[in-house]
C-alpha positions in Angstrom: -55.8 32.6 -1.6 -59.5 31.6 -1.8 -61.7 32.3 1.7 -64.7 30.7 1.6 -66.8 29.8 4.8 -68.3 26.3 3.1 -65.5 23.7 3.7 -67.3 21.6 0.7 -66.4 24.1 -1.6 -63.0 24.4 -0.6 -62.8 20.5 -0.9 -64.0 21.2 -4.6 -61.8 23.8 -5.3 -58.9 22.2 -4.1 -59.8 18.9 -6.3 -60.3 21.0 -9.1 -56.5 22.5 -8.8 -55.2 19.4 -8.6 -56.9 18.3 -11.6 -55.4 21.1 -13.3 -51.9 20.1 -12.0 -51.7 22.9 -9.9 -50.6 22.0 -6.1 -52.8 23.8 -3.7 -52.9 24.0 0.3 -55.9 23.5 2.0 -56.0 25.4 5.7 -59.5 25.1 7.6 -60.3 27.0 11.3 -63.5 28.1 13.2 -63.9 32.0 12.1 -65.8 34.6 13.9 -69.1 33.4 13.8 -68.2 30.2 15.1 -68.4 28.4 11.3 -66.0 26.0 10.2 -64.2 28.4 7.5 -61.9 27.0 4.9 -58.7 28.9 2.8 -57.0 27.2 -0.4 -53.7 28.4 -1.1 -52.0 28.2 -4.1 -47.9 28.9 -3.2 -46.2 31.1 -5.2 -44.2 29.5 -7.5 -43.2 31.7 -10.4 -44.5 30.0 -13.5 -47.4 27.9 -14.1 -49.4 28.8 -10.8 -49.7 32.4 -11.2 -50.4 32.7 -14.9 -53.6 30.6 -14.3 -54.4 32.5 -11.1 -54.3 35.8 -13.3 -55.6 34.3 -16.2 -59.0 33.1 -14.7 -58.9 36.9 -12.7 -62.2 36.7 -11.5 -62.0 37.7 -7.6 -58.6 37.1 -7.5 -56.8 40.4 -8.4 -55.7 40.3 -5.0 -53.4 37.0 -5.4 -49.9 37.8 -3.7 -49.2 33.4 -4.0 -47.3 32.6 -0.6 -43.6 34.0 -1.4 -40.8 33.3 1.0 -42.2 30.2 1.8 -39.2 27.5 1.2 -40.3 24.4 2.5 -40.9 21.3 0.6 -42.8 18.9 1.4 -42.0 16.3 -2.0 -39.6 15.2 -4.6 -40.5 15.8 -7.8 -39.7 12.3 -9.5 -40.0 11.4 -13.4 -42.1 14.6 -13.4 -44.9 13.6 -10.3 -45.0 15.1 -7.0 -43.6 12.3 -4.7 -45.3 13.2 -0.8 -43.7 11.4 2.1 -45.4 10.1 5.3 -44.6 12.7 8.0 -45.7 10.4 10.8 -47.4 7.2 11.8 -49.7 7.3 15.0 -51.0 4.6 16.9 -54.3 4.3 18.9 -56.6 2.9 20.9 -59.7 3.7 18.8 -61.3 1.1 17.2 -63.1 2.1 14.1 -66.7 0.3 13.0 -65.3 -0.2 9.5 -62.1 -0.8 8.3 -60.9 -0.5 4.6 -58.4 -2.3 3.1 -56.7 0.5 0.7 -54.6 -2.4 -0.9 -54.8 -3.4 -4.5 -53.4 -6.3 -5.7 -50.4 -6.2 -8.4 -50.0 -2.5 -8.6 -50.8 -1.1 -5.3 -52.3 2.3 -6.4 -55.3 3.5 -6.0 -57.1 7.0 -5.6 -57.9 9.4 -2.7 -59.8 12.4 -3.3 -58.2 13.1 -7.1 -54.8 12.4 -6.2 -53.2 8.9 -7.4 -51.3 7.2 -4.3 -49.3 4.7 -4.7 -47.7 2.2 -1.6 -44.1 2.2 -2.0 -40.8 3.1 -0.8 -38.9 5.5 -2.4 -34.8 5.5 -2.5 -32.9 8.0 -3.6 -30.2 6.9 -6.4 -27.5 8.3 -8.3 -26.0 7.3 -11.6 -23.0 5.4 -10.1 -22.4 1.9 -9.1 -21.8 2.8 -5.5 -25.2 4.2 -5.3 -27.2 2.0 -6.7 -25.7 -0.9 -4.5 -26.4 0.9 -1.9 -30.2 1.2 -3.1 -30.7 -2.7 -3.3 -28.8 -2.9 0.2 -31.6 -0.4 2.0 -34.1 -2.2 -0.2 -33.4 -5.7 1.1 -33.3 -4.2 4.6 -37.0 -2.9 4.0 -38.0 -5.7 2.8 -36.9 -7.7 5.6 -38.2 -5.5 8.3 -41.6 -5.3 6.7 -42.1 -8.2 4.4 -42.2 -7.1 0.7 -41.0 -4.4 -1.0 -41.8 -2.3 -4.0 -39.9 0.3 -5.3 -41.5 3.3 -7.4 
């Protein structure tokens, strides 16, 4: 874990990671002073994660990586991290720009180093039953929401 009290930093830290390929979480709160403060977390993963954390050493010989921690948050597909959408919120607030994240033909595009890309993502097995069932729920998206495109 990184503590730093400028949260630009820990932007830049975090973007760095990523670049790297190593998955970091980003936690930000108002510390004693009354600054806004800023922690990247790299979890503990055995493997990949820690032997760069030890290997770059500097001020980090106190990196314990966040054991215990279970929880997943993606599906690792065709070797990328795949990140759902936890929730949708509505409101009232109307913005004084608007942009239009959609790109034509491949709908993909970039948000702060990390390639996202508009799609719905359906689980299938290697069986005829399953994939059936795939272009089913697909059709059934695409009804409900127009057009669909699968990963």
């Amino acid at each position: 874990m990184l503590d730093l009290v400028s949260p630009e930093l820990v932007d830049q830290v975090q973007l760095i990671l990523r670049r790297l390929g190593i998955v970091s979480v980003v936690r930000q709160y108002i510390n004693q002073a009354g600054n806004l403060t800023g922690q990247v977390f790299v979890p503990g993963l055995p493997g990949t994660n820690e032997e760069f954390i030890f290997e770059v050493g500097k001020n980090l010989h106190n990196y314990v990586g966040r054991r215990g921690s279970s929880r997943k948050t993606y599906q690792v597909v065709h070797g990328r991290h795949v990140y759902g959408i936890r929730e949708l919120k509505h409101t009232q607030e109307v913005p004084e720009k608007v942009y239009n994240l959609h790109v034509e033909g491949t709908h993909t595009y970039t948000v702060r180093g990390a390639v996202v890309h508009n799609c719905f993502l359906l689980r299938i097995e290697d069986n005829m039953e399953s994939i059936g069932r795939a272009i089913n729920s697909a059709l059934q998206l695409s009804k409900r929401v127009g057009e669909s495109h699968c990963c």
